[in-house]
N, C-alpha and C positions, 0 to 999 in steps of 0.2 A: 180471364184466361180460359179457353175453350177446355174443358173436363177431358179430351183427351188425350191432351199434353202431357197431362201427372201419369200416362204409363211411363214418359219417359224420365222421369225425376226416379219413379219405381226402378227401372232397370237401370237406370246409374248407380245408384245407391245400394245397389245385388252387385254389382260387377268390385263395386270398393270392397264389398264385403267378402263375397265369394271368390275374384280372382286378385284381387289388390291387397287383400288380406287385412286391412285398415283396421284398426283398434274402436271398439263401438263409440268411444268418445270423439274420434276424428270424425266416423260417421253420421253422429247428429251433431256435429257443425257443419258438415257438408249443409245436412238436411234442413238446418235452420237457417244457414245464406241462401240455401236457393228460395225457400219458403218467404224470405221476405224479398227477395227478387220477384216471384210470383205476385205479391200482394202489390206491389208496385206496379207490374203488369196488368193488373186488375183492375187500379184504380186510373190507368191512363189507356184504357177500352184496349190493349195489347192481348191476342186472342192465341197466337202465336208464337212461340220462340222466333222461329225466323222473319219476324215482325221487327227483330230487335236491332239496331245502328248504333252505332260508334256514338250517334248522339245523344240516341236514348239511353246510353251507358252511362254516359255522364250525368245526364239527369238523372239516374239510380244515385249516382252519387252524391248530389246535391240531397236526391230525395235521404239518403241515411243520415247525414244530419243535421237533415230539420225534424227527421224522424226523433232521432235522441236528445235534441238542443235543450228538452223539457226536463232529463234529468241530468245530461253533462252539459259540456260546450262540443256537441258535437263530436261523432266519432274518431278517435286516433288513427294514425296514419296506420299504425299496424294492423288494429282492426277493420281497415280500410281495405288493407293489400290484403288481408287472409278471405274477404269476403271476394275480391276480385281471381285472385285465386280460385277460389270455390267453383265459383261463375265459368272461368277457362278451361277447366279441368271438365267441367259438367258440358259449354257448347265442344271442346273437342271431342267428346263422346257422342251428341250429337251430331258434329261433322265426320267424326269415322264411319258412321253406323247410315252415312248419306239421310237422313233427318233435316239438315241445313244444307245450305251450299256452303258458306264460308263460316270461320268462327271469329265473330267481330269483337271481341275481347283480346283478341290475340294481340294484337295490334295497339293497346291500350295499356303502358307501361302504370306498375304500381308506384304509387308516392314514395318516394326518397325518406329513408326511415335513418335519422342518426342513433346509431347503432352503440349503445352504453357497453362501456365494458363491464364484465362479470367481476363480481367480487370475489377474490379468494381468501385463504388462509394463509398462514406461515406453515410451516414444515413444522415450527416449535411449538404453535400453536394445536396442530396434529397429535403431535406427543404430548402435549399437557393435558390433554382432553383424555389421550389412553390412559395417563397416571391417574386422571380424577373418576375416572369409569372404576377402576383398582380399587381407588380408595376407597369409593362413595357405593360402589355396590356389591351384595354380596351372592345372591340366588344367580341376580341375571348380567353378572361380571361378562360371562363368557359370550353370552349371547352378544352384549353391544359392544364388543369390542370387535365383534365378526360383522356386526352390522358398520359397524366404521370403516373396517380394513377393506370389508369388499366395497365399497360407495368410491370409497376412497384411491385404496390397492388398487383395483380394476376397474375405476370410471366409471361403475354402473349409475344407470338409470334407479331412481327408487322403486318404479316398475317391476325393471328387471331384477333388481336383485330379489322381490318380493315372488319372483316365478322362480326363482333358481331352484329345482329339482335335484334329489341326492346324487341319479345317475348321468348329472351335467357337470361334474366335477372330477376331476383325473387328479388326484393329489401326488399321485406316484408320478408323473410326467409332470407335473405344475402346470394344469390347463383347467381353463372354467369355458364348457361351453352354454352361450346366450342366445336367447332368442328375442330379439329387439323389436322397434318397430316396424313396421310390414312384415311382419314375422321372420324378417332376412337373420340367418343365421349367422355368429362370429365367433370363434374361438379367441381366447385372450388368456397371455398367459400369466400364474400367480407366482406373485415372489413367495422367497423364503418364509419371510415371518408372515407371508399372510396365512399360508400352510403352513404353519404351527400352531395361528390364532383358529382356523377350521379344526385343526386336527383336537385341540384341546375343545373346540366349544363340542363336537362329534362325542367326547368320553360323555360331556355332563348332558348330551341333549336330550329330553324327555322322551320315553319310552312311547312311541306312536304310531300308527301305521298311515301316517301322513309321508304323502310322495317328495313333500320338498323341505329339503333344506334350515330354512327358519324359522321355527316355530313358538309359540308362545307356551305359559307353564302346562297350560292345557291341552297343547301337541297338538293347536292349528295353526292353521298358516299367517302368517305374519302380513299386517295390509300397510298400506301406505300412511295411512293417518296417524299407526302405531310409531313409527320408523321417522316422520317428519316429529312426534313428539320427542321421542329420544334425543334426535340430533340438533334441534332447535335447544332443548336443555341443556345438552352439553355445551355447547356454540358458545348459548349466551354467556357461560363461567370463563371463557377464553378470548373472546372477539368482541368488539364494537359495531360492527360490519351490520348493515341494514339488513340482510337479505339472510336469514340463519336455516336455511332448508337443505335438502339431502342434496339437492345439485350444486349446493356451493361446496362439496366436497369433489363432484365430478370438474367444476370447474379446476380447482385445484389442483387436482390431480395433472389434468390435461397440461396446463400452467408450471406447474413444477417438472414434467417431462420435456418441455422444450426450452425452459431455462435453464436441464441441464444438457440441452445439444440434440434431444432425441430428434430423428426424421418427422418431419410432418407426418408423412404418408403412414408411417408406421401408428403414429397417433391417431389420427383418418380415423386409420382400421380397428384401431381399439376403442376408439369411443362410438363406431358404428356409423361413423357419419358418411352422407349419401353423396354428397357435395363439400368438396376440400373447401374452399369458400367457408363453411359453416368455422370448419377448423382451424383456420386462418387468422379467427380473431385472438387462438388465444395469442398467438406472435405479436398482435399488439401490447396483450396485456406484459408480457414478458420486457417489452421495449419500452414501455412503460414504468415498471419497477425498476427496471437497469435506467433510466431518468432520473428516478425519483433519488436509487442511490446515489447516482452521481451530485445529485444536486446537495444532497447533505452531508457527503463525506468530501469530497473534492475540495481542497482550498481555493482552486480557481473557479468554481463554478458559480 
């Protein structure tokens, strides 16, 4: 690959950052699919981007894995579409910026991913986890039942709730505002009890001049690793469920709001999501449990 190609991998990778607002994690996956797209270019004398065809796409494909076959069987489909993604996203930046003439990725649909449903909770299950946080704790009672109610209460992301800031809470109105990914902003509004479960953890929370929210005894801020070990502990004392991390409470969440009727769209907007599609599945999971009930209570079934 001719050395002057990588200014443009540089201003793609500015432009995610500085106007796309992309989170640094998204951004070095960009930068490692296009990285091994490059290395691929390398080794088949490609000097070029716009050297590149519909064919030679496919041979990237082939080339990813034979590339990993030595430690898996070959790349997953998913990890397949996120790198042809990458790729699309990066020649249509090329083709705005007239760099290319066409963008030949565009053209080149990702593999057909069957799509697993999300595991959830019970509703009962929800509540037995608050009685056993009750029991079982005494210093930091307050704290993980806040760390429940909002994963849970308002679908957060464990990101998000981990930024949630003092002055992004309106307890007097019942509103949390978020700031998710691409930094797109959303208001979402809190029920009762979860504004009670804030208001009580706000008496006990540690004396700090930390700007947000959840804090640990020592009045920093709360990270993801802390918050996945809480909720994996509790999970385990209630659930069987494979999957015991902070987003099987957002799934849940999402899941129990349209099993009991809520709008799609209104869910959409509460969990952030950028494409209903994304939200859509949990209507499977929902038609799915109304299955499974039927199948075990129904005499004719």
């Amino acid at each position: 690959m001719d050395e002057s190609q990588f200014k443009y991998v540089s201003l793609f990778l500015n432009e995610l950052e500085s106007i796309r607002r992309y989170s640094s994690s998204t951004i070095t996956a960009y930068k490692k699919d296009i990285e091994q797209f490059i290395n691929f270019c390398k080794e088949n004398d490609i000097n070029h981007f716009n050297q590149i065809s519909e064919k030679k796409l496919r041979y990237f494909l082939i080339y990813l894995n034979e590339l990993e076959s030595g430690k898996k069987k070959g790349l997953s489909k998913t990890s397949i579409s996120r790198k042809l993604s990458s790729l699309r996203s990066f020649y249509e930046f090329l083709f705005i910026n007239e760099i290319i003439e066409r963008n030949p990725v565009k053209d080149i649909s990702n593999p057909k991913i069957k799509r697993n449903l999300p595991e959830t909770l019970t509703l009962d299950s929800f509540e037995k986890i608050y009685d056993n946080i009750g029991e079982n704790e005494k210093e930091n009672s307050h704290l993980y039942k806040t760390i429940f109610d909002l994963l849970y209460g308002c679908a957060l992301r464990v990101s998000e709730l981990c930024s949630i800031e003092l002055n992004n809470i309106d307890l007097k109105n019942g509103s949390l505002r978020i700031l998710g990914k691409g930094s797109k902003e959303r208001i979402i509004p809190i029920g009762t009890k979860t504004i009670q479960t804030i208001s009580d953890y706000l008496l006990v929370r540690p004396n700090t001049s930390s700007k947000y929210l959840l804090v640990n005894s020592k009045g920093n801020k709360l990270y993801s690793r802390f918050v996945y070990r809480i909720v994996n502990k509790y999970i385990k004392q209630v659930s069987d469920i494979k999957k015991k991390s902070p987003h099987i409470l957002r799934h849940s969440a999402a899941t129990h709001m349209l099993d009991n009727e809520a709008d799609l769209l209104a869910v959409k907007e509460i969990l952030g999501h950028e494409n209903l599609s994304t939200t859509q599945i949990y209507t499977h999971v929902s038609i799915e449990r109304l299955k499974k009930t039927y199948k075990n209570a129904h005499p004719k079934s």
